[in-house]
VORO-169047 format. One line per field, with one value per residue (C-alpha): x, z, y; residue number from 1. Coordinates in nm, 4 decimals. Example, Ala and Ser with C-alpha at 12.3 -4.5 7.8 and 13.67 -1.06 7.14 Angstrom:
! VORO-169047
px	(1.2300 1.3670)
pz	(0.7800 0.7140)
py	(-0.4500 -0.1060)
num	(1 2)
END
This chain:
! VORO-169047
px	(2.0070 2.2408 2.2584 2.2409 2.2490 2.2835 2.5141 2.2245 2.1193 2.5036 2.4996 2.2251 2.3627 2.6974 2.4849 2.2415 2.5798 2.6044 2.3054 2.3053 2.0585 2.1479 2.0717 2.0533 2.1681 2.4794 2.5043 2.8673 2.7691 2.7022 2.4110 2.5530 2.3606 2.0907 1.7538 1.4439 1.2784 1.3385 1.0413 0.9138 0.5360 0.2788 0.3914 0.6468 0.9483 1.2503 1.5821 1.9112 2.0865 2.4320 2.7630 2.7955 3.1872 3.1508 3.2434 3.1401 3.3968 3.2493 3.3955 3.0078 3.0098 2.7331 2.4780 2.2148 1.8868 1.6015 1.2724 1.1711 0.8281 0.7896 0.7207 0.7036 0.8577 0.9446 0.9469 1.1602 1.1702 1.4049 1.1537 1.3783 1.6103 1.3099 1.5113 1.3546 1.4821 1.2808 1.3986 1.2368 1.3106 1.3506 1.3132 1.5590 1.3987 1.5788 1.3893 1.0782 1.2731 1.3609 1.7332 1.8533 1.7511 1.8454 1.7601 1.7507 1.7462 1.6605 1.8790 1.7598 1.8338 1.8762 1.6539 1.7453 1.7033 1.4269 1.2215 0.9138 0.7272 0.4263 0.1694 0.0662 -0.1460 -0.2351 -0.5240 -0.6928 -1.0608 -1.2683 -1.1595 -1.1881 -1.2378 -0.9786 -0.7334 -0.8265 -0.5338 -0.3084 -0.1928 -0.4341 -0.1577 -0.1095 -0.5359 -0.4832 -0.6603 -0.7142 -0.4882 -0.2300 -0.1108 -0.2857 0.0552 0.2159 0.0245 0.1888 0.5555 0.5436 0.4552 0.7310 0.9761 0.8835 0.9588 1.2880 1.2149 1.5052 1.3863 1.0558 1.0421 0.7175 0.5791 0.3833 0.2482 0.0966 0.1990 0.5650 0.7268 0.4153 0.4583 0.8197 0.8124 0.5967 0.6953 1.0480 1.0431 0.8401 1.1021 1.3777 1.2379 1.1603 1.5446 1.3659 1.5498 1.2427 1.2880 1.0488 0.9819 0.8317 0.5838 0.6020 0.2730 0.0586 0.2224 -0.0702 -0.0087 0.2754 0.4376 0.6150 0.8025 0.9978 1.0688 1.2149 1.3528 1.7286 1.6078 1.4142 1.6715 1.8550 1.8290 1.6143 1.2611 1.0485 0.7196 0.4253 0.1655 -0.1619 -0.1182 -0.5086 -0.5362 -0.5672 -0.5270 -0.3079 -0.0080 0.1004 0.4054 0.5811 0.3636 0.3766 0.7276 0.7728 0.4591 0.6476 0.9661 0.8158 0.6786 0.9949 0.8360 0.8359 0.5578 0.2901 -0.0516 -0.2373 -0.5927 -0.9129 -1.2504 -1.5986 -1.9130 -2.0595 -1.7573 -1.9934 -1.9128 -1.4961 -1.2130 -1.1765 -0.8520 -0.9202 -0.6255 -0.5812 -0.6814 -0.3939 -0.0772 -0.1820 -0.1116 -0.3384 -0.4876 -0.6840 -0.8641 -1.1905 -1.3329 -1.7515 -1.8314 -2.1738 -2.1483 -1.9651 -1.5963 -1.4605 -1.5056 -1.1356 -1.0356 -0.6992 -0.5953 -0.3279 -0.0640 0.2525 0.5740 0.7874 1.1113 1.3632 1.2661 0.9385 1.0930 1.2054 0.8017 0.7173 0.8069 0.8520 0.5083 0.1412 0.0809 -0.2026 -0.0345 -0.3583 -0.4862 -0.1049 0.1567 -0.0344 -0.1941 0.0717 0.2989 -0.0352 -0.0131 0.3577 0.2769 0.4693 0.2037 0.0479 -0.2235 -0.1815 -0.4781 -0.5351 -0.6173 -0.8579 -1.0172 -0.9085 -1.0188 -0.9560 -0.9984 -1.0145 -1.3736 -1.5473 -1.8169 -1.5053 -1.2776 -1.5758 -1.6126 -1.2626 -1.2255 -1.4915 -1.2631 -0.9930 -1.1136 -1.2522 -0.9542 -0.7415 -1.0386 -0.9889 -0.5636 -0.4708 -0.7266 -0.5029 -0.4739 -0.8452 -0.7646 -1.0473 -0.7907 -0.7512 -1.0014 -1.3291 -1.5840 -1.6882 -2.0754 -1.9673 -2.0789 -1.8027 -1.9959 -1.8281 -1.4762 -1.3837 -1.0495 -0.9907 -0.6269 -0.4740 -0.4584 -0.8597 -1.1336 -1.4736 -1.7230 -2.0234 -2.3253 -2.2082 -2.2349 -1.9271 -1.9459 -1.9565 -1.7005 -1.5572 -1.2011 -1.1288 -0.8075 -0.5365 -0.6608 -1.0263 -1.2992 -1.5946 -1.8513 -2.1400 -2.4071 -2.2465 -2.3178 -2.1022 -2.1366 -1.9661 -1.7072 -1.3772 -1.3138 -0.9750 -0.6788 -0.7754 -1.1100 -1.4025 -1.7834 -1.9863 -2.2732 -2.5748 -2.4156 -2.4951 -2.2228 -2.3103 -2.1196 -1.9528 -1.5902 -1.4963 -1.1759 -0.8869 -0.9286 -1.3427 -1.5756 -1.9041 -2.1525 -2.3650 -2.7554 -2.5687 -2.6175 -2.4351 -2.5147 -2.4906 -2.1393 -2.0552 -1.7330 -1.6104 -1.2813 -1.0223 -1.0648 -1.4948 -1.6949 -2.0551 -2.3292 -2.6736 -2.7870 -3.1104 -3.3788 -3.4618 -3.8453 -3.5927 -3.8055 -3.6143 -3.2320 -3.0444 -2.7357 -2.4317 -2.0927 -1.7756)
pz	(-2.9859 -2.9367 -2.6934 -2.7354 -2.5766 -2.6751 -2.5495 -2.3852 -2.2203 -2.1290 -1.9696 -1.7626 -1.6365 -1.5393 -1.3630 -1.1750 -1.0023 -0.8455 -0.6157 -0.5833 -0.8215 -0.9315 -1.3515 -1.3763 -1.7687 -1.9150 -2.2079 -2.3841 -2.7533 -3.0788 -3.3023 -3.6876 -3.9390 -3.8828 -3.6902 -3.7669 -3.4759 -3.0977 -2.9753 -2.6416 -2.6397 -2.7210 -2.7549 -2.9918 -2.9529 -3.1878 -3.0918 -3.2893 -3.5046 -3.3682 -3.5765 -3.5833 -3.5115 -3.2253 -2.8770 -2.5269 -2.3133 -2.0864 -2.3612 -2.4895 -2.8558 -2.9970 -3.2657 -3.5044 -3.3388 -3.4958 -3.3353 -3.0042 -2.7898 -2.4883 -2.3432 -1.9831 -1.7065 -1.3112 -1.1093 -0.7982 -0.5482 -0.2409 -0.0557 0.1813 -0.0626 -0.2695 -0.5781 -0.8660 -1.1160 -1.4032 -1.5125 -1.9033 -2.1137 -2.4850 -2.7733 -3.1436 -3.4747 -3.7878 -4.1438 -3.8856 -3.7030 -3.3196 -3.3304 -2.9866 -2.6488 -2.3609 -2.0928 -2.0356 -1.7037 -1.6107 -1.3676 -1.0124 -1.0054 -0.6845 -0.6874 -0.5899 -0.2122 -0.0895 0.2355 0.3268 0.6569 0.7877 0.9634 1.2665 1.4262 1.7392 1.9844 1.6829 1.8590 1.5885 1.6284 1.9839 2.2186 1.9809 2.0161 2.4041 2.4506 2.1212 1.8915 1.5366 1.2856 1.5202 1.4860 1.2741 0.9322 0.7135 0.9980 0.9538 1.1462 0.9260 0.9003 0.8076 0.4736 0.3939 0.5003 0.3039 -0.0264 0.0348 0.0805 -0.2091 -0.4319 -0.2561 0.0513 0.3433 0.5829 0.7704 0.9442 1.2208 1.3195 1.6461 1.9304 2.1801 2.2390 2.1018 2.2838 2.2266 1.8059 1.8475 2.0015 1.8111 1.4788 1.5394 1.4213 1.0565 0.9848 1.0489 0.8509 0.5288 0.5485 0.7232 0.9484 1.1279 1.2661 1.5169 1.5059 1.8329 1.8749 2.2185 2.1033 1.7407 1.4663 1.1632 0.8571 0.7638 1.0546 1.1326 0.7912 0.9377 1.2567 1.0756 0.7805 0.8612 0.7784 0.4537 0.3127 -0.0063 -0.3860 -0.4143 -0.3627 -0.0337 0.0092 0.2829 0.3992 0.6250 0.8251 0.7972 0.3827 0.2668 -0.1378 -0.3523 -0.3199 -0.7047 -0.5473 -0.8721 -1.0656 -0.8413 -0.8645 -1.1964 -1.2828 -1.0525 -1.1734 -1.5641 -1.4160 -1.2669 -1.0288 -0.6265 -0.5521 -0.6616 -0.4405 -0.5402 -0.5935 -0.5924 -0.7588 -0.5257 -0.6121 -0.3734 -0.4225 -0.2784 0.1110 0.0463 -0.0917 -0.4247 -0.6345 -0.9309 -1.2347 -1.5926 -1.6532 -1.9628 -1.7503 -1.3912 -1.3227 -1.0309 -1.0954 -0.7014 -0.4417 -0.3659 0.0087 -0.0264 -0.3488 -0.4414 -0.8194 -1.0086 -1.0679 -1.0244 -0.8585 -0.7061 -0.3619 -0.1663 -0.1222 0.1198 -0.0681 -0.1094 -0.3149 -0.2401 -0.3553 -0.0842 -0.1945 -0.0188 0.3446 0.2824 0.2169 0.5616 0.8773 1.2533 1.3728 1.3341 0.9961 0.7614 0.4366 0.2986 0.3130 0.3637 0.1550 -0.1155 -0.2066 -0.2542 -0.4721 -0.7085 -0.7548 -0.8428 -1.0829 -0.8742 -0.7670 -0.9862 -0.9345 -0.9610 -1.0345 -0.8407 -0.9925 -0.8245 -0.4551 -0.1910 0.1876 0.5008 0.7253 1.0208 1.1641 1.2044 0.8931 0.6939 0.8470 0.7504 0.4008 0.3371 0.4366 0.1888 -0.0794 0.0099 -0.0192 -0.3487 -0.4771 -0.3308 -0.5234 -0.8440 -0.7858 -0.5938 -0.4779 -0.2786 -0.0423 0.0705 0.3313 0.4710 0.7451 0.8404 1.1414 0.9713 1.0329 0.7608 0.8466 0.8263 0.5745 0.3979 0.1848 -0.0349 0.0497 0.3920 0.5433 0.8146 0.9692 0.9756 1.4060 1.4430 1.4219 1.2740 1.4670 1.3135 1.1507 1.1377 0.8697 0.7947 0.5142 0.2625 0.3708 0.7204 0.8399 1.1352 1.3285 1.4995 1.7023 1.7128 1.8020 1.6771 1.8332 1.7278 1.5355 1.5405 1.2255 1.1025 0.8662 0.7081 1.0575 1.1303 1.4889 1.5949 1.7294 2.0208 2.0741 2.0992 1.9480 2.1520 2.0420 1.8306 1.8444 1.5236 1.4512 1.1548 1.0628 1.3408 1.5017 1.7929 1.9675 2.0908 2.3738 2.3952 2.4918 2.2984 2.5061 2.4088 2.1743 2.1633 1.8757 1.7836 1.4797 1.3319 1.2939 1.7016 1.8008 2.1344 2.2503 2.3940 2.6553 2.6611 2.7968 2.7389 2.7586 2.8526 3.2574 3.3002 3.5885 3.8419 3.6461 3.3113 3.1087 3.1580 3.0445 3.0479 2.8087 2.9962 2.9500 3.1282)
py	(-2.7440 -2.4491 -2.1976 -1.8290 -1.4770 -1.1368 -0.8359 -0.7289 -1.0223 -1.1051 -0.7411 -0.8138 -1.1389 -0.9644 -0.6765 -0.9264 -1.1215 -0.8103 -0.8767 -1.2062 -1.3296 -1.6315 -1.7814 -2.1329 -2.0573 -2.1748 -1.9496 -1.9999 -2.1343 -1.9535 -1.9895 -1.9469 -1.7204 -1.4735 -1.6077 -1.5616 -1.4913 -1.5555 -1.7030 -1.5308 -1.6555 -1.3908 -1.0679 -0.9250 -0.6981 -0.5541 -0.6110 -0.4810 -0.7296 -0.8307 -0.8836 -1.1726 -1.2109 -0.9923 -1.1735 -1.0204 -0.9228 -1.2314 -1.4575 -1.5179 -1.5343 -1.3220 -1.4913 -1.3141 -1.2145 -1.0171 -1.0359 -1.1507 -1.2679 -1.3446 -1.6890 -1.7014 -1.4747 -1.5720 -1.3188 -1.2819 -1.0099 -0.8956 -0.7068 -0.5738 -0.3914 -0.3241 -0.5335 -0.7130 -0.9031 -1.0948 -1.3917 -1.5332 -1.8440 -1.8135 -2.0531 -1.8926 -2.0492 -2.0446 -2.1493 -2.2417 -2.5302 -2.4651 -2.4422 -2.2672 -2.1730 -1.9065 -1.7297 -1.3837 -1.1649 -0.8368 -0.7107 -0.6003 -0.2183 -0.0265 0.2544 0.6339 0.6565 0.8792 1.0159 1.0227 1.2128 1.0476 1.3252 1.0644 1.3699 1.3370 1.2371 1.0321 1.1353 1.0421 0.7040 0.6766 0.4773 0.2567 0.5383 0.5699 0.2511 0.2855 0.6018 0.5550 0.4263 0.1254 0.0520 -0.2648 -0.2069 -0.5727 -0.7371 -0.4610 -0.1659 0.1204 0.2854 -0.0177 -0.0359 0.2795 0.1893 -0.1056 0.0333 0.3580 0.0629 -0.0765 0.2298 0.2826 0.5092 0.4277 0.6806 0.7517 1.0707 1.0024 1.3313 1.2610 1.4170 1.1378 0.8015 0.8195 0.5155 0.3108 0.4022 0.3214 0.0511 -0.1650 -0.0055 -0.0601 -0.4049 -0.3995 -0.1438 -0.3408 -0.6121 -0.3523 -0.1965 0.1447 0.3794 0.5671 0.9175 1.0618 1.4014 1.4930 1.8400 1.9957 2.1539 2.0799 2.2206 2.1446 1.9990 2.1767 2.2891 1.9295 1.9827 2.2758 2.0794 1.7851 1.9887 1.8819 1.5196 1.5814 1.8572 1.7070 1.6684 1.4014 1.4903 1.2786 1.2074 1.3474 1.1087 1.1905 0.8466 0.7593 0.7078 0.4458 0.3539 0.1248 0.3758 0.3970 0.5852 0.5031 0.6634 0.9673 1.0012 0.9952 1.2489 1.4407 1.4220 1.4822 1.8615 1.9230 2.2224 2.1696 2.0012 1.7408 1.6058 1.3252 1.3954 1.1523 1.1933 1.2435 1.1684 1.4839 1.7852 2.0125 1.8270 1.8997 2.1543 2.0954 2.0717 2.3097 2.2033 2.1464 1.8458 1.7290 1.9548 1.8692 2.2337 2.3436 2.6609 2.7490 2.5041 2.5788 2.5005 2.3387 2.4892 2.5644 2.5645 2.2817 2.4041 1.9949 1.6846 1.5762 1.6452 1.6437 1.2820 1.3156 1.2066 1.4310 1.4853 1.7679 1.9396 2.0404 2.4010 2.3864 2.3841 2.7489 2.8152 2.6759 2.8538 2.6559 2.7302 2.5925 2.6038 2.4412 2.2958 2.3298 2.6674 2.8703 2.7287 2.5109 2.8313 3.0045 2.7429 2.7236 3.1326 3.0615 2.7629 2.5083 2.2838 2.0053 1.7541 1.3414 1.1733 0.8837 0.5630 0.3331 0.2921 0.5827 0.6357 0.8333 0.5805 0.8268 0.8263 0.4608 0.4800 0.5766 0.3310 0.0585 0.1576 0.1675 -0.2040 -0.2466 -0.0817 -0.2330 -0.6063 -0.5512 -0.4228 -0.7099 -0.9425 -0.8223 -0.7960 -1.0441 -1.3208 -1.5447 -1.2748 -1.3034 -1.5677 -1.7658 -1.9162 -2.3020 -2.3255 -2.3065 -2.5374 -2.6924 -2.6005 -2.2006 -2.0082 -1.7271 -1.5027 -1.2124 -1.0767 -1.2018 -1.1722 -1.4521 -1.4463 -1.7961 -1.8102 -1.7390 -1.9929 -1.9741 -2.2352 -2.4603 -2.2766 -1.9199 -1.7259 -1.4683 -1.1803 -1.0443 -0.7816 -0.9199 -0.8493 -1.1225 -1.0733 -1.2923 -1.5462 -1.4384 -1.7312 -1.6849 -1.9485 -2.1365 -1.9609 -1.5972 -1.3765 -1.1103 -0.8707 -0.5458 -0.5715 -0.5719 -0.7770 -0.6985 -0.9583 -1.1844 -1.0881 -1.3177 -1.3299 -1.6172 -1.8263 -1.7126 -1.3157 -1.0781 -0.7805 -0.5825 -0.2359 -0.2344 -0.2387 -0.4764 -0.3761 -0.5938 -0.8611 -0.8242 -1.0493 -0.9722 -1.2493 -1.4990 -1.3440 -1.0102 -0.7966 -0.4678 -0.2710 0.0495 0.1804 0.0939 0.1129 -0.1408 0.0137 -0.2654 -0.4774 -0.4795 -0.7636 -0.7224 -1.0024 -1.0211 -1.0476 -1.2261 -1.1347 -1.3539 -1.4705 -1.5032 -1.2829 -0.9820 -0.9609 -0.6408 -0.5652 -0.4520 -0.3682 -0.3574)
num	(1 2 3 4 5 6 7 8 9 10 11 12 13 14 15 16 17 18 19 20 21 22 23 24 25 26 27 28 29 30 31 32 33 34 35 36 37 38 39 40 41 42 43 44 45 46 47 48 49 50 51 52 53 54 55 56 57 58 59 60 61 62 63 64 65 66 67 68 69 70 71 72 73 74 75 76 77 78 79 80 81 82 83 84 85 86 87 88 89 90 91 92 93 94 95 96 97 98 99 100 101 102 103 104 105 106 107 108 109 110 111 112 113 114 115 116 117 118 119 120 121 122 123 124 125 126 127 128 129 130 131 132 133 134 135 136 137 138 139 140 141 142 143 144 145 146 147 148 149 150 151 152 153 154 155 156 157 158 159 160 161 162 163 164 165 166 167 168 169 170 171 172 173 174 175 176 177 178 179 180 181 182 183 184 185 186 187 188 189 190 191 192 193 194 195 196 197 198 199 200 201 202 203 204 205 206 207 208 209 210 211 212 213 214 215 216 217 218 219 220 221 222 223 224 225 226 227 228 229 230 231 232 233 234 235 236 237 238 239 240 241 242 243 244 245 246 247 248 249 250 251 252 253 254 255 256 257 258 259 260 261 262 263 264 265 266 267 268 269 270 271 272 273 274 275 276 277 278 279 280 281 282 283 284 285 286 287 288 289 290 291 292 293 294 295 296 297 298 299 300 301 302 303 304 305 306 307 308 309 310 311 312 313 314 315 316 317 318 319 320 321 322 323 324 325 326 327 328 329 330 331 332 333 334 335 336 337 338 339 340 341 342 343 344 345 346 347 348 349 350 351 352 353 354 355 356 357 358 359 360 361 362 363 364 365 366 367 368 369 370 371 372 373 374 375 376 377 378 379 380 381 382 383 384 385 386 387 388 389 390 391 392 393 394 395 396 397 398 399 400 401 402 403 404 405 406 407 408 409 410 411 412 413 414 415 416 417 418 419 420 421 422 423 424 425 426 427 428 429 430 431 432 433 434 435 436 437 438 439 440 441 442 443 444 445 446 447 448 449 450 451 452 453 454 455 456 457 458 459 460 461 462 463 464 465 466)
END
């Protein structure tokens, strides 16, 4: 059986050397006479006919090709460059007899280099007391930094740079952040505020780092969604005017500012703060892309994005709206930071399964019900029951008997014997005592023992914390 490749394909190969992506093809014969088809598995897809006494530059004779379908793809992926490449055998069939083979590879393309600025905020009170010890983008979301979610899916896209716009806790943010941005090929920037400067205000203070012709992103640091950057970029880039927001629908519209727009253009007409009548049901998602031109909208002093400039660039038909496909959350306020972590492990159910983990140190006795998230280093002990909707961090124990429900129970804490958490948050390094049992959106800030002390005639027990 011959093998075969096309200009194309030999293109791609030549392209792909350039970053290291290796074929394991060894494409140098010609197939004689026109194909019939080149098999490709299930789906179908045109190609041009080659002459056939063409030759590739390479030295690759070119055979006849006229059809193709695809068989089976491998994907491979250089996170930190934010490369891809696809790699896909092929079967060519003349007069219905198999008669050649080859491979072809889509080469890993660099894409354009953009920005982004993250709005960190500041004293992140409606989380407290979690934000009493850490700044709120390094409260660990689904065994994550929440910020980190978003850093890794503007890496992915292409985004080099990270401008942090903070106000409290600056070294801390650095310091730990530092290091999952060397790993994703990000240079972060802080932007410090000597006083708050609102939503839009930080732009102006960091505008020598986000000036340039490509356009950069804006993130609020406490969404959280499946980032279809892509998808945002090039909406953006099809509208061609300065500025796009993401937008996600509500169920009550009537409890937020609502994004009024046409719903085929995306052009936003007005925003509408709490409205009593019906006029639409998406809201502001957080979610930003900007040309350079807004910075000259947006002068050095506390300013609201929301109700100053965006405003203004809808009067002047420059603003359009991105609809958001699936789950979305601000994840800033405990109930919201709860049913967020519901969102998110349904939507990492019905994407990508295998990366529910239920961790190695179960005991076989516990029960894991629903969408549980159980980092590798914690252990689950004999007869508890976990779930549905549990989040358990790095090198949690969780003893004999416990129940937990609708929780997250952040890194290195502990949950002793016969305890019951249910919608509730447990902070880093507690100890939640033995027959303890916290409910109803409670938040433990770091570093909490609490247990039960029992009265001299042990009929009286009082629940205490420290």
């Amino acid at each position: 059986m011959a093998a075969w490749v096309s200009e194309k394909v030999c293109a791609s190969l030549e392209s792909a050397c350039a970053y290291n992506f290796k074929s394991s093809a060894n494409i140098t014969q010609e197939i004689d006479g026109s194909l019939d088809e080149i098999k490709w598995g299930r789906s179908e897809v045109k190609i041009e006919n080659n002459s056939g006494d063409k030759t590739h530059p390479c030295g690759t004779p070119l055979g006849h090709s006229r059809k193709l379908e695809i068989k089976s793809v491998t994907r491979t992926q250089n996170f930190r460059k934010s490369h891809q490449s696809s790699v896909a055998t092929c079967i060519a069939v003349r007069n219905g007899a198999e008669i050649g083979y080859g491979v072809s590879l889509t080469p890993a393309q660099k894409p354009p280099k953009m920005k982004a600025l993250i709005l960190v905020g500041g004293y992140g009170t409606r989380l407290r007391p979690l934000t009493l010890t850490q700044p709120k983008p390094l409260v660990e979301f689904a065994n994550k930094p929440m910020m980190l979610h978003q850093m890794e899916a503007l890496a992915q896209v292409g985004v080099d740079t990270v401008v942090l716009a903070v106000s409290y806790r600056a070294e801390q943010l650095e310091q730990e952040m530092a290091v999952h941005a060397e790993r994703l090929g990000v240079r972060l920037i802080f932007s410090l505020e000597e006083e708050p400067l609102g939503t839009a205000g930080p732009l102006a203070l960091a505008r020598k780092h986000l000036e340039g012709a490509d356009p950069f992103f804006v993130l609020n640091s406490d969404v959280i969604c499946d980032f279809p950057f892509r998808q945002m970029v090039e909406f953006h880039k099809s509208h061609g005017k300065e500025g796009t927001i993401a937008v996600t629908k509500v169920e009550e519209p009537s409890k937020y500012g609502v994004v009024v727009f046409d719903e085929k253009s995306g052009e936003i007409d007005e925003f509408v703060e709490k409205p009593q009548e019906y006029v639409g049901n998406k809201i502001n998602a957080g979610l930003y892309i900007f040309d350079s031109a807004i910075l000259d909208r947006i002068p050095l002093r506390p300013t609201s994005i929301e109700k100053e400039i965006f405003p203004a660039m809808a009067t002047s038909h420059n603003l359009y709206a991105f609809v958001l496909p699936g789950f979305w959350m601000d994840v800033g306020q405990p109930k919201d930071f709860l049913k967020g972590m519901s969102l998110f492990l349904a939507h990492k159910r019905a994407t990508a399964p295998e990366e529910l983990s239920t961790g190695a140190a179960i005991h076989e006795s516990a029960k894991i019900q629903g969408n549980v998230l159980v980092d590798p280093t914690a252990s689950v002990g004999e007869n508890c029951v976990i779930g549905p909707n549990v989040v358990i961090g790095p090198r949690v124990r969780i003893e004999k008997g416990a129940c937990i429900r609708k929780s997250t129970i952040l890194s290195d804490s502990t949950i002793a014997n016969f305890s019951w958490v249910s919608g509730s948050i447990i902070g880093r390094k507690c100890s939640i005592g033995s027959w303890v049992r916290i409910e109803n959106n409670c938040v433990i800030g770091d570093d909490v023992v609490s247990g039960f002390f029992w009265g001299e005639n042990q009929k009286t027990r009082l629940l205490y914390y420290v």
